[in-house]
Backbone and ligand atoms as CSV (ligand in chain L), in Angstrom:
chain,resi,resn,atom,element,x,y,z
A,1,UNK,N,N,0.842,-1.222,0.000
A,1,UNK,CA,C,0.000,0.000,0.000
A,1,UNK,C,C,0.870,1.263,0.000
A,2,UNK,N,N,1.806,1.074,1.085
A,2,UNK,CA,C,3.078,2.459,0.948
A,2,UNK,C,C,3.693,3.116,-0.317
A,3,UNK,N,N,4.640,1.659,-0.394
A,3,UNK,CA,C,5.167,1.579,-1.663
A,3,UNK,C,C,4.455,2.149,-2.900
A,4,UNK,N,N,3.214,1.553,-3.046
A,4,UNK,CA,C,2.203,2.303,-4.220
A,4,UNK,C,C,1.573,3.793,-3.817
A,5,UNK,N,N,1.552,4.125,-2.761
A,5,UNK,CA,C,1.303,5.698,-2.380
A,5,UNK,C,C,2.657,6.452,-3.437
A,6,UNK,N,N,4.243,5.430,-2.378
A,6,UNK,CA,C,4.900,6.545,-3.236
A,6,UNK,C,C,5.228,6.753,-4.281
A,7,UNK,N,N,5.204,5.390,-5.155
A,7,UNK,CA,C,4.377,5.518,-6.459
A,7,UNK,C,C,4.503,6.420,-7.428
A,8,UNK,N,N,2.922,6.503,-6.834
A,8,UNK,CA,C,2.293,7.435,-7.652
A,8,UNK,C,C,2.479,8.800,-7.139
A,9,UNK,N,N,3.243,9.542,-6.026
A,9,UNK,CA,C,3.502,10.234,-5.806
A,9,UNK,C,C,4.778,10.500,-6.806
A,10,UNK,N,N,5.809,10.317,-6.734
A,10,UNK,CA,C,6.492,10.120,-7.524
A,10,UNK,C,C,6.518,10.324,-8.584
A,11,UNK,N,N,5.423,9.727,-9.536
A,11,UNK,CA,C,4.804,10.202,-10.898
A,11,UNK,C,C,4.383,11.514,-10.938
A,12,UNK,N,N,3.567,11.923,-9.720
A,12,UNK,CA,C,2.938,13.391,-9.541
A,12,UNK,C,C,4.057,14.377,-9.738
A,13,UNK,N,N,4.701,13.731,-8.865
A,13,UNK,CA,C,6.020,15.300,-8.755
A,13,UNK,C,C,6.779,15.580,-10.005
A,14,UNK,N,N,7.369,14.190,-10.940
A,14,UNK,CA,C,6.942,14.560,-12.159
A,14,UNK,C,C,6.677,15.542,-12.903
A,15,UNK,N,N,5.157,15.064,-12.940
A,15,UNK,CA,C,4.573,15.843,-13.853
A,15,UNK,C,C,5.072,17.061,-13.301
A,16,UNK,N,N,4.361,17.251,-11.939
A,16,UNK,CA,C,5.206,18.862,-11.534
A,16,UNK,C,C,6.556,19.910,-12.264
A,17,UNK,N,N,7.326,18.753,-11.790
A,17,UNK,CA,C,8.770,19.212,-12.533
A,17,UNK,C,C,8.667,19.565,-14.039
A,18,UNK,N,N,7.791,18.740,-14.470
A,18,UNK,CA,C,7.795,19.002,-16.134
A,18,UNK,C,C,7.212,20.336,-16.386
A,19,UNK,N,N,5.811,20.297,-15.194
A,19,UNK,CA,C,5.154,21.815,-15.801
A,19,UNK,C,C,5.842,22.787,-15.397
A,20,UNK,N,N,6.326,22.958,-14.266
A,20,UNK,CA,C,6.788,24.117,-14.169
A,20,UNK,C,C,8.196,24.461,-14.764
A,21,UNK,N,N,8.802,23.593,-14.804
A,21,UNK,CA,C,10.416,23.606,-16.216
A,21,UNK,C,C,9.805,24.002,-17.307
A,22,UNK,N,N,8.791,24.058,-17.931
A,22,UNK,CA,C,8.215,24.782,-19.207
A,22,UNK,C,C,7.579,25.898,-18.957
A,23,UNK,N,N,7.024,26.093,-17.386
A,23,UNK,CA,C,6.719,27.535,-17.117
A,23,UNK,C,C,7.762,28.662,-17.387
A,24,UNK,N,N,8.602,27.983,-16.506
A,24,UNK,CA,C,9.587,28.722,-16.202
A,24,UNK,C,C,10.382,29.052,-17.470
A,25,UNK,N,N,10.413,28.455,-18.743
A,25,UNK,CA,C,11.113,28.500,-20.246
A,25,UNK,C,C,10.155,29.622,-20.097
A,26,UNK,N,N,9.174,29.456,-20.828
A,26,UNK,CA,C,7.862,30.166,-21.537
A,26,UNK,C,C,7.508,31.727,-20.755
A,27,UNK,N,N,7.943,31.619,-19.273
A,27,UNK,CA,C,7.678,32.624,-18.938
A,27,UNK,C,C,8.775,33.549,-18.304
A,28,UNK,N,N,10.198,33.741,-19.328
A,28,UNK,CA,C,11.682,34.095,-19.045
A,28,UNK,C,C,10.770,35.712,-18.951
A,29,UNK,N,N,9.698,36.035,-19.989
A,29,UNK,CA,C,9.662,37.919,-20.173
A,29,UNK,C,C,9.023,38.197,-19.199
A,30,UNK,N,N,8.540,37.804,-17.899
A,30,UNK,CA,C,7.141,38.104,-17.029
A,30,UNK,C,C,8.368,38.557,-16.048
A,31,UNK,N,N,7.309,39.159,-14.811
A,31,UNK,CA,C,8.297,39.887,-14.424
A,31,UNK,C,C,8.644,39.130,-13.056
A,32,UNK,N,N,9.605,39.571,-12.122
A,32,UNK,CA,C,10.963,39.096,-11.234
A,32,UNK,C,C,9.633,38.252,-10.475
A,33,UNK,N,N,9.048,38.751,-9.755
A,33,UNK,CA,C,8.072,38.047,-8.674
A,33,UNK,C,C,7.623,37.046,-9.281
A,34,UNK,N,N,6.935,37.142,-10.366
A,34,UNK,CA,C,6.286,36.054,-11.078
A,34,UNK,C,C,7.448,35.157,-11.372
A,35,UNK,N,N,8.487,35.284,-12.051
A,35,UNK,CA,C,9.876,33.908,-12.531
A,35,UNK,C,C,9.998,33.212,-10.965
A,36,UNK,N,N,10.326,34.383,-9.912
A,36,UNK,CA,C,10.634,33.817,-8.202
A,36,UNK,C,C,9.471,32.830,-8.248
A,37,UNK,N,N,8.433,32.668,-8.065
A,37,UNK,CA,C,7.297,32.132,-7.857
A,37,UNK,C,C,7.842,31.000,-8.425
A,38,UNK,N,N,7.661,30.859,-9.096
A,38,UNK,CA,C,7.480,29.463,-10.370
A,38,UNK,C,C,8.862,28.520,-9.645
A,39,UNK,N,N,10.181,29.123,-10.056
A,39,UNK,CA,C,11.230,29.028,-9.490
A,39,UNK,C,C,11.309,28.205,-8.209
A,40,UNK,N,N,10.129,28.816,-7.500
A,40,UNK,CA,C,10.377,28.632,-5.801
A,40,UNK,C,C,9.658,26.924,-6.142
A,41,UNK,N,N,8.154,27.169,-6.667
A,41,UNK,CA,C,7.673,26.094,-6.949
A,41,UNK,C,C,8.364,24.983,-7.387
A,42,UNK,N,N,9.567,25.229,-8.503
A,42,UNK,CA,C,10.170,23.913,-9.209
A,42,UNK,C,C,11.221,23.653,-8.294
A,43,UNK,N,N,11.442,24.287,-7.559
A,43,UNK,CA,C,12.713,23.772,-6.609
A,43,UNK,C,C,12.446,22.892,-5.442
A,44,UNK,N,N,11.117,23.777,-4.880
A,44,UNK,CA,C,9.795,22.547,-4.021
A,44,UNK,C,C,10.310,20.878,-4.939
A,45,UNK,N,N,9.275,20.662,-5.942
A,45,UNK,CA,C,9.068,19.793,-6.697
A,45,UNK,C,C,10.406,18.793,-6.627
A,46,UNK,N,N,12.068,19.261,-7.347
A,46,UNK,CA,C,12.550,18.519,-7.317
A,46,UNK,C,C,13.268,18.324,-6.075
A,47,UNK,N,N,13.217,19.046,-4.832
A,47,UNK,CA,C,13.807,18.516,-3.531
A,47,UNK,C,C,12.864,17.633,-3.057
A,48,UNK,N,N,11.374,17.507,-3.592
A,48,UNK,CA,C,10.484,16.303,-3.095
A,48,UNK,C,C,10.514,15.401,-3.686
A,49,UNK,N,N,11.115,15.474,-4.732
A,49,UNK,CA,C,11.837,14.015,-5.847
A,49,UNK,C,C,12.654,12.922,-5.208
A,50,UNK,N,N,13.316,13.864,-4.770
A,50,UNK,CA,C,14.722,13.683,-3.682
A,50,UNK,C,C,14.211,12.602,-3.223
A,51,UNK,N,N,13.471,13.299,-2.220
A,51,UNK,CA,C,13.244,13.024,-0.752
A,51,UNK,C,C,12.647,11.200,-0.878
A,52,UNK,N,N,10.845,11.521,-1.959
A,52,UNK,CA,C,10.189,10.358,-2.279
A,52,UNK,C,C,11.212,9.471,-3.033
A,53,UNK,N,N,11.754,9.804,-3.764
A,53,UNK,CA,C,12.346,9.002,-4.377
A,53,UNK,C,C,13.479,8.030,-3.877
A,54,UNK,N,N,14.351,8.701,-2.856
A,54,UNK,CA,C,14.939,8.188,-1.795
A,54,UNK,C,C,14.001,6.509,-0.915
A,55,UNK,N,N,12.883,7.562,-0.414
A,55,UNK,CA,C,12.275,6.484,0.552
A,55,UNK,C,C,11.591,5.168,-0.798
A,56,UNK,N,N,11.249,5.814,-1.473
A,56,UNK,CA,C,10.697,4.747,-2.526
A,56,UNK,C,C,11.781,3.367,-2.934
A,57,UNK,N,N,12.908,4.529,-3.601
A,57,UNK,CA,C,13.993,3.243,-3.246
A,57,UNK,C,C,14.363,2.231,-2.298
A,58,UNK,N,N,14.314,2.984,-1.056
A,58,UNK,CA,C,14.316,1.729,0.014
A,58,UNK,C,C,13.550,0.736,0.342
A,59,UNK,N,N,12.515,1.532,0.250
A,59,UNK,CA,C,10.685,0.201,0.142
A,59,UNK,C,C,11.206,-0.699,-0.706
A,60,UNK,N,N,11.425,-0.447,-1.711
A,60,UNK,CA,C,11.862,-1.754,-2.967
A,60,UNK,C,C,12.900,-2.467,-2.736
A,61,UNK,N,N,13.778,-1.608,-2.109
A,61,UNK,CA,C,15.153,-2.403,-1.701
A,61,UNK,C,C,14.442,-3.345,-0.761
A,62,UNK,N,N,13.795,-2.808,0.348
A,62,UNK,CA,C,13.063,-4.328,1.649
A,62,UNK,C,C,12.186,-5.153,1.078
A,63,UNK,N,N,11.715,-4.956,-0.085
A,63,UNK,CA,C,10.792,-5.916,-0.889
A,63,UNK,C,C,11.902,-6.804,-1.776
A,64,UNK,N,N,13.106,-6.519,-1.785
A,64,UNK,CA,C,13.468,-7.364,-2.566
A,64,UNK,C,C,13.422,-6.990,-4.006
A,65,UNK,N,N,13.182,-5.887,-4.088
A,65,UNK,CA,C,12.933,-5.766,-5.793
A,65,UNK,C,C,14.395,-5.728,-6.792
A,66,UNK,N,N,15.012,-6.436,-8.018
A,66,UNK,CA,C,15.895,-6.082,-8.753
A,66,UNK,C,C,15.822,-4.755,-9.387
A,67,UNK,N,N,16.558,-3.984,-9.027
A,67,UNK,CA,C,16.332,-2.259,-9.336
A,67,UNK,C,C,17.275,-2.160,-10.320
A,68,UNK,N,N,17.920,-1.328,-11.364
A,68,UNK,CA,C,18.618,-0.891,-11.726
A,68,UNK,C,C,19.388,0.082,-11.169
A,69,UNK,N,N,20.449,-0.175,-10.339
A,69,UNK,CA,C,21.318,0.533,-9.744
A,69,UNK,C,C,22.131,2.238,-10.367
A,70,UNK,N,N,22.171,1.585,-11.514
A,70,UNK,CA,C,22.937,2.376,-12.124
A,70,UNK,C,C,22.140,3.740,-13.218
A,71,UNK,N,N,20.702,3.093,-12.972
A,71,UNK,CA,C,19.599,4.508,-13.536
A,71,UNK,C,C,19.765,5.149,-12.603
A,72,UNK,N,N,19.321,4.278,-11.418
A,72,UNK,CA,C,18.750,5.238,-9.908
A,72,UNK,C,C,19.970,6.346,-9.788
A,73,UNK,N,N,21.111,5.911,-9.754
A,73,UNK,CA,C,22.635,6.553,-9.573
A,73,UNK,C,C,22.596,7.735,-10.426
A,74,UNK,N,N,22.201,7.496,-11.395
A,74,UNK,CA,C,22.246,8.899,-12.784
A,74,UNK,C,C,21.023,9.392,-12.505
A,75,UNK,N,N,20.141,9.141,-11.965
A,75,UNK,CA,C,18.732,9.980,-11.761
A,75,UNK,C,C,19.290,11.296,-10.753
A,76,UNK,N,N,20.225,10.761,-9.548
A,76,UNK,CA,C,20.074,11.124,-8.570
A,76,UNK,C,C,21.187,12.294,-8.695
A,77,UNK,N,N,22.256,12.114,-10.010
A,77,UNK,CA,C,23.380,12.898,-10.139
A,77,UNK,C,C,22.581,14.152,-11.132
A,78,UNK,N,N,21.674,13.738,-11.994
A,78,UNK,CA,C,21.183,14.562,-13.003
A,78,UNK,C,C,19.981,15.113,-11.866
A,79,UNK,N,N,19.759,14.877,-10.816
A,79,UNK,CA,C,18.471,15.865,-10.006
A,79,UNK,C,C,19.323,17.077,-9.412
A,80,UNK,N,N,20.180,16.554,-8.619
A,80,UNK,CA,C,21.410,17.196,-7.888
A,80,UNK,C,C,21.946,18.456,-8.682
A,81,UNK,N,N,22.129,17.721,-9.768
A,81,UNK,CA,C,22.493,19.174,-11.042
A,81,UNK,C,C,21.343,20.239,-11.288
A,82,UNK,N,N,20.096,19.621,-11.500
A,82,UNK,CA,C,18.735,20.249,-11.590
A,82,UNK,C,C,18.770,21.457,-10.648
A,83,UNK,N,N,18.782,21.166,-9.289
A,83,UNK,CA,C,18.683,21.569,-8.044
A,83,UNK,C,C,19.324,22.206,-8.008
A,84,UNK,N,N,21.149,22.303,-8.350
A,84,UNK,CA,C,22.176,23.827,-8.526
A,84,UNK,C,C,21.779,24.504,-9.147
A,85,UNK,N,N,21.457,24.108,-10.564
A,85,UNK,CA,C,21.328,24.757,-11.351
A,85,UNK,C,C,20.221,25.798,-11.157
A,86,UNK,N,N,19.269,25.216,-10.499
A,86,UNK,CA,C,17.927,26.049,-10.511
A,86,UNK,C,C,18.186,27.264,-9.078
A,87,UNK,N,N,18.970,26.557,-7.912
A,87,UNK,CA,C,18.848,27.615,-6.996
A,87,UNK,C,C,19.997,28.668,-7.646
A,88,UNK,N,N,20.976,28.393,-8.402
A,88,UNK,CA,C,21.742,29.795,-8.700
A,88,UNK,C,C,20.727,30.805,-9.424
A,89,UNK,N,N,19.977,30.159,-10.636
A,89,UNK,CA,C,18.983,31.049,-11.037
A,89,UNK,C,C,18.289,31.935,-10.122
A,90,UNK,N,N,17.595,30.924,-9.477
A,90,UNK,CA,C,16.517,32.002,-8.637
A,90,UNK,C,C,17.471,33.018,-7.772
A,91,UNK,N,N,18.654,32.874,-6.580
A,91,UNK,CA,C,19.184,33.704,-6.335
A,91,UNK,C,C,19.439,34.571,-7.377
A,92,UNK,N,N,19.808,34.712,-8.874
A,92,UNK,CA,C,20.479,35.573,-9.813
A,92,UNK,C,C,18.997,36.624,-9.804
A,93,UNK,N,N,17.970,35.699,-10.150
A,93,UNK,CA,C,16.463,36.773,-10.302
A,93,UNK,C,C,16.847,37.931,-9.325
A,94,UNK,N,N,17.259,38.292,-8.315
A,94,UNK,CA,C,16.767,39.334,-7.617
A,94,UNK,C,C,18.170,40.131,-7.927
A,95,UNK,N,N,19.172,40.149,-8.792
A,95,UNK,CA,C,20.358,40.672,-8.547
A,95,UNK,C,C,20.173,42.069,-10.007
A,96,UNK,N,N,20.945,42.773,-9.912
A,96,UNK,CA,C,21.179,43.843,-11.035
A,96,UNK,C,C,21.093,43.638,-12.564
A,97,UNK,N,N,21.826,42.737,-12.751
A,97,UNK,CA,C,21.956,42.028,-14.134
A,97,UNK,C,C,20.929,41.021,-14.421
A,98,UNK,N,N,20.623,41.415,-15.887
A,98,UNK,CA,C,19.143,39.813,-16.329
A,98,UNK,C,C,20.013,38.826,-16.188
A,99,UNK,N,N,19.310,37.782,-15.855
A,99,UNK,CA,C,19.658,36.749,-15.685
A,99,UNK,C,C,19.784,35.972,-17.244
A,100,UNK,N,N,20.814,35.366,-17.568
A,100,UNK,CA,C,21.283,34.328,-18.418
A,100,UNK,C,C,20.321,33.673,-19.141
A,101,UNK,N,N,19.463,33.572,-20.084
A,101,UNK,CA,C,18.505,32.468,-20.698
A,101,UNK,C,C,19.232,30.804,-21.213
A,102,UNK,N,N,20.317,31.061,-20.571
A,102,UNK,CA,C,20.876,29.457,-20.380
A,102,UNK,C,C,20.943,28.673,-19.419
A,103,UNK,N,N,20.378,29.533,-18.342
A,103,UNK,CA,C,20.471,28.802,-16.898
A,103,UNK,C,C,18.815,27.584,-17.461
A,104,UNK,N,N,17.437,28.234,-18.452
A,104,UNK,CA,C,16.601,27.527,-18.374
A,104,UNK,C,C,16.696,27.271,-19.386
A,105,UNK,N,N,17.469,26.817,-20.257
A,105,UNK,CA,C,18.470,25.865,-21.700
A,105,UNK,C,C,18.236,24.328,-20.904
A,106,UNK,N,N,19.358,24.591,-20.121
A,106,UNK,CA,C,19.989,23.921,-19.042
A,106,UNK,C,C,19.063,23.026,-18.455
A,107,UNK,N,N,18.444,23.661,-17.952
A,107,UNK,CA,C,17.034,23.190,-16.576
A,107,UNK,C,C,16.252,22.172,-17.482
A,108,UNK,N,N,15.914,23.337,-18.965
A,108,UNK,CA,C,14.610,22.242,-19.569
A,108,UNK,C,C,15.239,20.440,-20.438
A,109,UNK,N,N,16.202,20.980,-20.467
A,109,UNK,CA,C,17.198,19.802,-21.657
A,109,UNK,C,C,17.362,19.042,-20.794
A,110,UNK,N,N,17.819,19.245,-19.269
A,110,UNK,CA,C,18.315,18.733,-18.287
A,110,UNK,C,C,16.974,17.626,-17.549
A,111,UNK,N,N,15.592,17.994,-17.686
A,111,UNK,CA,C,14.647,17.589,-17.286
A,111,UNK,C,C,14.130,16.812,-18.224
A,112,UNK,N,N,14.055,16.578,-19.670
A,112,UNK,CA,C,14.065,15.884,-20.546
A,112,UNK,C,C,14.787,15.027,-20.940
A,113,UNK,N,N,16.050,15.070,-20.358
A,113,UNK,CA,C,17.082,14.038,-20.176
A,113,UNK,C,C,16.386,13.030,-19.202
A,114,UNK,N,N,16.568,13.850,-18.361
A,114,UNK,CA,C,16.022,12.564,-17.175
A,114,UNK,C,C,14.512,11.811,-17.742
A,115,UNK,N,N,13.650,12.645,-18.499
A,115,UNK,CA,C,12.230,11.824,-18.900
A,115,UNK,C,C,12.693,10.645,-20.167
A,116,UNK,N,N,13.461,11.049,-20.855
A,116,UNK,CA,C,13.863,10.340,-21.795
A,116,UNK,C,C,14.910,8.799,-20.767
A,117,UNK,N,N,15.446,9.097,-20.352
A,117,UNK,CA,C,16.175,7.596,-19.660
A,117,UNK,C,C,14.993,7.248,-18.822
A,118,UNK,N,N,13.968,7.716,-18.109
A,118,UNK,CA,C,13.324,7.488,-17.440
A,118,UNK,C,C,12.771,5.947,-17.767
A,119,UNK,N,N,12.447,6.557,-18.863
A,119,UNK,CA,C,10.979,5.290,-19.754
A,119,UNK,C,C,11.895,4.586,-21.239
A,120,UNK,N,N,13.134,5.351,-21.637
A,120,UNK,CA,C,13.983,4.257,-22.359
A,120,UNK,C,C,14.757,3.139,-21.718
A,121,UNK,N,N,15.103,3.878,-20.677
A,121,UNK,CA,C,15.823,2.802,-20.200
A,121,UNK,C,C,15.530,1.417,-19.358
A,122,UNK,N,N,15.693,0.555,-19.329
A,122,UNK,CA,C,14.112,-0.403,-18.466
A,122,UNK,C,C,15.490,-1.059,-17.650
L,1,LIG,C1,C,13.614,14.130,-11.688
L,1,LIG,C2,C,13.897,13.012,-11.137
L,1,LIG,C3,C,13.143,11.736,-11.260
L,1,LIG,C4,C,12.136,11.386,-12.122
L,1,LIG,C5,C,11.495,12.216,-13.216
L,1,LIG,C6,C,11.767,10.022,-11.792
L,1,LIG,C7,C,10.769,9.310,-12.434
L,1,LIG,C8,C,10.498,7.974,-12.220
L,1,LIG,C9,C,9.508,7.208,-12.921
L,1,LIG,C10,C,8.591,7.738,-14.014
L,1,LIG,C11,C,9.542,5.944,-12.447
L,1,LIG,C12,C,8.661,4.756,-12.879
L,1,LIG,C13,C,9.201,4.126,-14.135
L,1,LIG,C14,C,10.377,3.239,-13.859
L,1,LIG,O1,O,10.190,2.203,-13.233
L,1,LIG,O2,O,11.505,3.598,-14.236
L,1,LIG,C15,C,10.564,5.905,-11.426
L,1,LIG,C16,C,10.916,4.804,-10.710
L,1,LIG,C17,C,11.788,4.790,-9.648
L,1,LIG,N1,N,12.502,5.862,-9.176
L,1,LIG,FE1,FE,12.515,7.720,-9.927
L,1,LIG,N2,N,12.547,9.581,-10.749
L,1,LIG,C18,C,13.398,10.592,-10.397
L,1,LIG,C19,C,14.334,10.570,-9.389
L,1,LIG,C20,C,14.559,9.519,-8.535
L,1,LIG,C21,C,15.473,9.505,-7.420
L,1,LIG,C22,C,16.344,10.688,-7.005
L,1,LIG,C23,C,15.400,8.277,-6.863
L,1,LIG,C24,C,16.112,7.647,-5.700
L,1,LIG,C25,C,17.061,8.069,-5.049
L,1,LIG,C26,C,14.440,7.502,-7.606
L,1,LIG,C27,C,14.102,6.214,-7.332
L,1,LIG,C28,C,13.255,5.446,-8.100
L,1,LIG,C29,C,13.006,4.033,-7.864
L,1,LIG,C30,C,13.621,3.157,-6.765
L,1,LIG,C31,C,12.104,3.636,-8.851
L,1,LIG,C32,C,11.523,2.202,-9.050
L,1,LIG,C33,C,12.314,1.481,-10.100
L,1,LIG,C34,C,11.784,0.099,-10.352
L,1,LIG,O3,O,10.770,-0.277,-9.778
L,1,LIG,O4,O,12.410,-0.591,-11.162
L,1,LIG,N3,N,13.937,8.301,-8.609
L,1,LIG,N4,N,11.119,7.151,-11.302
């Protein structure tokens, strides 16, 4: 029952990450409060990736499940990157200079990476 809570939690946050990594592309011209917002939101999202994804792994590990070690390992190096990458942005939002439109190059390619090994890789 756990295990399938986190699941599908898991899937949720997801989607999360996906929408707001395309917010956050789509909405580079809106202004500082509004990018912070979104920002704050996608950084929520993938530190709860983390977190579920962590405990999810272990449920499976006590079930015995054959995992792929070596996705989980690159999931967890390509979130980690997500997560720099995104808090230098949002700190940069409030500073003098526009911020870089490669920091969300980065973020969205970087989040599509991970969807693409997600479901290619089995
Ligand atoms: C942005 C980051 C992540 C995304 C989008 C993501 C997405 C997914 C999806 C869609 C699945 C179900 C499909 C599959 O079985 O492969 C899955 C499974 C899983 N994920 Fe993640 N994940 C992410 C990060 C993580 C992290 C950081 C961990 C652990 C530290 C983790 C642990 C797992 C585990 C243990 C499974 C089950 C694999 C299996 O049953 O074979 N995930 N993930």
């Amino acid at each position: 029952m756990l295990p399938q809570i986190m699941y599908y939690l898991h899937y949720g946050i997801m989607l999360g990450i996906v929408i707001t990594s395309a917010l956050m592309f789509l909405k580079k011209g809106a202004e500082i409060e509004v990018k912070k917002k979104i920002a704050k939101y996608f950084l929520a999202f993938t530190h709860s990736q983390f977190l579920i994804g962590m405990i999810y792994f272990f449920m499976r590990m006590q079930e015995g499940a054959h995992l792929n070690h070596m996705k989980i390992g690159i999931k967890i190096l390509l979130l980690i990157e997500l997560i720099i990458v995104a808090t230098i942005y949002k700190k940069k939002l409030g500073g003098e200079k526009p911020v870089s439109p490669v920091f969300l190059l980065i973020i969205l390619i970087n989040v599509f990476a991970i969807i693409a090994m997600v479901f290619l890789w089995k």
